[in-house]
C-alpha positions as CSV (number, residue, x, y, z in Angstrom):
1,X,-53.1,118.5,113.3
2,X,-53.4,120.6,110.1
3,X,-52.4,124.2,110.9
4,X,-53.9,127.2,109.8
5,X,-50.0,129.3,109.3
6,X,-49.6,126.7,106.7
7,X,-51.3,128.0,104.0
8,X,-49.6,131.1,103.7
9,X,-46.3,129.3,103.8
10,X,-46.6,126.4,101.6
11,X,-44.1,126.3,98.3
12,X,-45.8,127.2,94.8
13,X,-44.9,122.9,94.0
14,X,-47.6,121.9,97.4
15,X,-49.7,124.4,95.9
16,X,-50.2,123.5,92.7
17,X,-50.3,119.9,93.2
18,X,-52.9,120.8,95.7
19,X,-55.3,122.6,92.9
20,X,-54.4,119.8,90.7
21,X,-56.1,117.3,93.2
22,X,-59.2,119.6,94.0
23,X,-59.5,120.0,90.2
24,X,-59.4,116.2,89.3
25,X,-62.1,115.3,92.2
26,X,-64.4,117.9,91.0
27,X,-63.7,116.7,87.7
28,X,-65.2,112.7,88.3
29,X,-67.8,114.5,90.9
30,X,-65.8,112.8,94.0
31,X,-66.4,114.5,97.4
32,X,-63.7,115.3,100.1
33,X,-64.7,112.3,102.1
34,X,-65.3,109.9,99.0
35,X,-61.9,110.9,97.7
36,X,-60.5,110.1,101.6
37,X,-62.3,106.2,101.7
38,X,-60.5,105.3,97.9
39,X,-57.1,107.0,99.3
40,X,-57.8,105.5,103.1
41,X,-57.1,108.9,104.6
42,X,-60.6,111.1,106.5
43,X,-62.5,113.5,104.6
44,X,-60.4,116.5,107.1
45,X,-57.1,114.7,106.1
46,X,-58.0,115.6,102.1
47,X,-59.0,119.1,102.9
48,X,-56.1,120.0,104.4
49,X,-54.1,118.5,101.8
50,X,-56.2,120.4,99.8
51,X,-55.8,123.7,101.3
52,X,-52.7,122.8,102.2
53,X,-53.5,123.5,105.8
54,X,-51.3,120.1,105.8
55,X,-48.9,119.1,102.8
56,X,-49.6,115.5,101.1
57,X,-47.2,113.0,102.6
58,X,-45.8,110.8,99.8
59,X,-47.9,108.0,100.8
60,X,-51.1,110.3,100.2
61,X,-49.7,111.4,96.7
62,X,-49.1,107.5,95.8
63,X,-52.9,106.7,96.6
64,X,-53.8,109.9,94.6
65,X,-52.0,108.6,91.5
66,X,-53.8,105.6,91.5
67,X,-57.2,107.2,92.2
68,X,-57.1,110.4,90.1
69,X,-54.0,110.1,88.4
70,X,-55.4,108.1,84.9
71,X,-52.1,106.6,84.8
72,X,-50.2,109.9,83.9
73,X,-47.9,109.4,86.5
74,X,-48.7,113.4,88.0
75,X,-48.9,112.8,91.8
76,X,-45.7,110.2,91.5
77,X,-43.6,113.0,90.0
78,X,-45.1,115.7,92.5
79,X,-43.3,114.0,95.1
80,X,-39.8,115.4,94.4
81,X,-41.0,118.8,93.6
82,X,-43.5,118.4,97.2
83,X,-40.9,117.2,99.4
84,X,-38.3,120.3,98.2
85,X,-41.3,122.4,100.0
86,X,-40.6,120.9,102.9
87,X,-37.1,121.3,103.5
88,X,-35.8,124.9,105.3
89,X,-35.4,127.6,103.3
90,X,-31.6,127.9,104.1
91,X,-31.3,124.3,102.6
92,X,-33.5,124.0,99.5
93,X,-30.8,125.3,97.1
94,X,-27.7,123.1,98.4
95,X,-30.2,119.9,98.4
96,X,-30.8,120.3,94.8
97,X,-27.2,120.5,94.3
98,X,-26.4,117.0,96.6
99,X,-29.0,115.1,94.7
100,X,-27.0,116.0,91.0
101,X,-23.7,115.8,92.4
102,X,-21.2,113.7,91.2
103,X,-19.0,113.7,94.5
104,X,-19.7,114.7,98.1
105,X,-16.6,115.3,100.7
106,X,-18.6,116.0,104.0
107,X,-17.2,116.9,107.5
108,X,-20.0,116.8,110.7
109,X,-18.5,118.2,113.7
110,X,-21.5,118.0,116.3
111,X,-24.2,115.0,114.7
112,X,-24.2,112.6,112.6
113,X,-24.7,114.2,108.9
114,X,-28.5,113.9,108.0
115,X,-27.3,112.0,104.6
116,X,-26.4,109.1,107.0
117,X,-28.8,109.3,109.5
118,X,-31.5,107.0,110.2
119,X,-35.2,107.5,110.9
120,X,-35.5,107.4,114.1
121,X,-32.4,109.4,114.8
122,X,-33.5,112.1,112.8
123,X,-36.4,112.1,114.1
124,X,-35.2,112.4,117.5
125,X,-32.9,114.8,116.8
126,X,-35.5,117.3,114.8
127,X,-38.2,116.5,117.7
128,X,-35.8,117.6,120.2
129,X,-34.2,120.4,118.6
130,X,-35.2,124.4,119.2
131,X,-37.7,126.4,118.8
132,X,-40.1,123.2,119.2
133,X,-41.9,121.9,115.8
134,X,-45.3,120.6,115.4
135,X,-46.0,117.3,115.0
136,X,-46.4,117.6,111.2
137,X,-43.4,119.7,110.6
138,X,-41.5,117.0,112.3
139,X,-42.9,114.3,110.6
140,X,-42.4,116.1,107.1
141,X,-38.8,117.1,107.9
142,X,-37.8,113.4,108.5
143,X,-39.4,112.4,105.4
144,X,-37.4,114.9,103.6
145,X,-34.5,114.4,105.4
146,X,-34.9,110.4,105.1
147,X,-35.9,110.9,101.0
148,X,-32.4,112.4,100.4
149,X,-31.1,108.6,101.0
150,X,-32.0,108.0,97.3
151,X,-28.6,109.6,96.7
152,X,-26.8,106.1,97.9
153,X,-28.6,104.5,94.8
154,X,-29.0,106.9,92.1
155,X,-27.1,106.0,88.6
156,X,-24.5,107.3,87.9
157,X,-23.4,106.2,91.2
158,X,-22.1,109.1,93.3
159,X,-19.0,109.1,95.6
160,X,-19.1,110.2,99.1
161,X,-16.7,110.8,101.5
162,X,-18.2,111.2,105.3
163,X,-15.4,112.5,107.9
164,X,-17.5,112.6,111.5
165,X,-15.5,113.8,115.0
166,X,-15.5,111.3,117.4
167,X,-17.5,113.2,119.4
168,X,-20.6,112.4,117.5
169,X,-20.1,108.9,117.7
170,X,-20.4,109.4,121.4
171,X,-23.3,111.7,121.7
172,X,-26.6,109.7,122.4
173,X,-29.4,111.5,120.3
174,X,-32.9,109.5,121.3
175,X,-31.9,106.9,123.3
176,X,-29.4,103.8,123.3
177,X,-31.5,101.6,121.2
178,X,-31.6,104.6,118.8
179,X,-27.6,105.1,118.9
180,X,-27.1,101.2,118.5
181,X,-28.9,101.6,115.2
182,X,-27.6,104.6,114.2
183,X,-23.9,103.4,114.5
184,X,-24.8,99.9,113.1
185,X,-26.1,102.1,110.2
186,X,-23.3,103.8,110.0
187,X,-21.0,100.7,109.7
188,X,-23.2,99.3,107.0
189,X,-23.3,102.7,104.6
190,X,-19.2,102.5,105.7
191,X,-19.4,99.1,103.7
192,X,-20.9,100.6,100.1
193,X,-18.6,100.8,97.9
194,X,-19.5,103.9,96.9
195,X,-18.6,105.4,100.5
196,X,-15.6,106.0,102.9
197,X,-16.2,107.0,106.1
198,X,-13.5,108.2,108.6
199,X,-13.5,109.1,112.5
200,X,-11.9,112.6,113.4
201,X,-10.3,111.0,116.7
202,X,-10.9,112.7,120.5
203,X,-7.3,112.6,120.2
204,X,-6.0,113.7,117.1
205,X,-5.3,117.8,118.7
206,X,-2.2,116.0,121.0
207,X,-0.1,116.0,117.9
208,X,-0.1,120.0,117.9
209,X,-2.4,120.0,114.9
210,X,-6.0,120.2,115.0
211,X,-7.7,121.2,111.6
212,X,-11.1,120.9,111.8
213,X,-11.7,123.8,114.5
214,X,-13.5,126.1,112.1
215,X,-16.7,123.3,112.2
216,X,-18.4,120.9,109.6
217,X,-18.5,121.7,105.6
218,X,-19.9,120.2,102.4
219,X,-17.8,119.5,99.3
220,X,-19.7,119.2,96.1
221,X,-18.3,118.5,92.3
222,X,-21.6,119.0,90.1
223,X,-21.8,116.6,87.0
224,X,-20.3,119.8,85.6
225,X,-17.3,119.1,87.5
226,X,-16.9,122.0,89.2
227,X,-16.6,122.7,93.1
228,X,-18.9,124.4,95.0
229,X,-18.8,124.6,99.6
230,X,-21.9,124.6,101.7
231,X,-21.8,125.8,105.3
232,X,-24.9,125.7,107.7
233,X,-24.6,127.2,111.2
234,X,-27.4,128.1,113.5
235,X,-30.4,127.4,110.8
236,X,-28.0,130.3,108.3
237,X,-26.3,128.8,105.4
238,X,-23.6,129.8,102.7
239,X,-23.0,128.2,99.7
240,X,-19.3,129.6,98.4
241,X,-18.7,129.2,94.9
242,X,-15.3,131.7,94.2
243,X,-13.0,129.1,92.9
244,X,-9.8,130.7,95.4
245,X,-12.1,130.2,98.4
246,X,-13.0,126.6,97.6
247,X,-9.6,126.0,97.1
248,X,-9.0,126.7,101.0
249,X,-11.8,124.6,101.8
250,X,-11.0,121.9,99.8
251,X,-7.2,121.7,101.4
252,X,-8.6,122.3,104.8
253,X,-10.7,119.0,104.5
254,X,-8.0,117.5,103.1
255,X,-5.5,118.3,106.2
256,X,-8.7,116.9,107.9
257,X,-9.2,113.7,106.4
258,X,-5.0,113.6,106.6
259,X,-5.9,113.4,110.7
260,X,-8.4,111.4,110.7
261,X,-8.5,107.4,111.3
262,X,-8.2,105.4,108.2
263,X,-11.4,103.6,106.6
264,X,-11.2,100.2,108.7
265,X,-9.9,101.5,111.8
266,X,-12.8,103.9,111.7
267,X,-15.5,101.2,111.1
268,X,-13.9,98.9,114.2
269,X,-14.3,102.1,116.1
270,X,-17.8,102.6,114.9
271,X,-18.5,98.6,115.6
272,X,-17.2,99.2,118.6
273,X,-19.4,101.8,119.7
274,X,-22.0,100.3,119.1
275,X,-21.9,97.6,120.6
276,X,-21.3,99.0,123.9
277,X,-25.0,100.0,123.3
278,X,-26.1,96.9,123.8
């Protein structure tokens, strides 16, 4: 259901895209609900969009290329600039910087990083979190969240390293059809080339060293080559840029990675796992 609090929070990208639309269908004197048959969404569904009561779902903005676009290509490039509405505040400037980045060194502690997380995991996992979300807001966070995936295929290829605890491999989110095929997904993205993943073991602290106590992080090298840290804790976020202070982080992930299992131990322990979801 549209909601009304969404109009006074929508991004100036939804907006505009939004007057664009309304402008176009005046335009070839197309009403709300003739607009909604061509596009096969209701007349409520475009006046929403419209007022964006409810933001256009990249499925809507498709059907409104073909029917108002005149081949321009307006409502296919909205879609990048619409879905950074919808991400958090707290993460719109560090997901700009993942989608340019050259390299990515990441560290979850608690779930499995949203880069690598399937649809319905995320989905569970943002439905089930706190304060609760609306429907829509759920729905348009996991298609953010699920749109960042175009990372694994963008040219120039990028290269990410993934370091997860253990302890995420072993903390059902959803259900145990859910975890099977979020671990199975796990071992495939382990397989890119492109990608190494390693597990953090339950274990690692009886050596007397234990590194990754100070929680996750994100590495980024820009295509600028230089080396930028994101933090997120409790919906706040940082984004540390003093070249001393990276330096720390950059060795502490490194003492991390130093602990953790190698690449094909870590994906028979991921294998593993999942099949004892079966």
């Amino acid at each position: 259901m549209a909601r009304a609090e969404n109009k006074e929070t929508a991004g100036p990208a939804t907006r505009f895209m939004a007057e664009i639309a309304r402008m176009l269908r005046e335009r070839i004197g197309m009403t709300q609900e003739e607009l909604g048959v061509e596009i096969g969404y209701s007349a409520a569904a475009v006046s929403a969009m419209e007022t964006c009561a409810q933001p256009a779902s990249d499925h809507m903005l498709v059907e409104l290329e073909r029917v108002l676009g005149h081949g321009l290509g307006i409502f296919v490039r909205a879609r990048e600039y619409v879905r950074l509405d919808k991400y958090p505040a707290q993460f719109k400037n560090y997901v700009l910087l993942e989608q340019r980045a050259v390299g990515l060194c990441l560290y979850a502690t608690l779930v499995v990083q949203g880069l690598f997380q399937t649809e319905a995991y995320a989905r569970a996992l943002i439905g089930g979190g706190y304060p609760p979300l609306s429907d829509q807001r759920v729905d348009d966070l996991v298609e953010a969240r699920i749109a960042r995936k175009g990372l694994f295929e963008r040219e120039p290829v990028a290269l990410i390293e993934l370091i997860m605890e253990e302890a995420v491999l072993r903390r059902t989110i959803g259900n145990a059809q859910v975890m099977r095929d979020q671990l199975s997904y796990l071992a495939e993205c382990a397989r890119r080339r492109n990608v190494t993943l390693q597990v953090l073991p339950l274990d690692c602290g009886l050596s007397g060293e234990y590194a990754g106590g100070h929680g996750g992080m994100n590495l980024v090298e820009t295509p600028e080559h230089d080396r930028l840290v994101y933090l997120e804790a409790q919906d706040e976020s940082l984004l540390v840029s003093e070249p001393a202070k990276v330096s720390i982080y950059a060795q502490r992930y490194a003492k991390i990675r130093s602990q953790a299992l190698g690449p094909r131990e870590s994906l028979g322990l991921i294998e593993r796992l999942a099949g004892e979801h079966e």
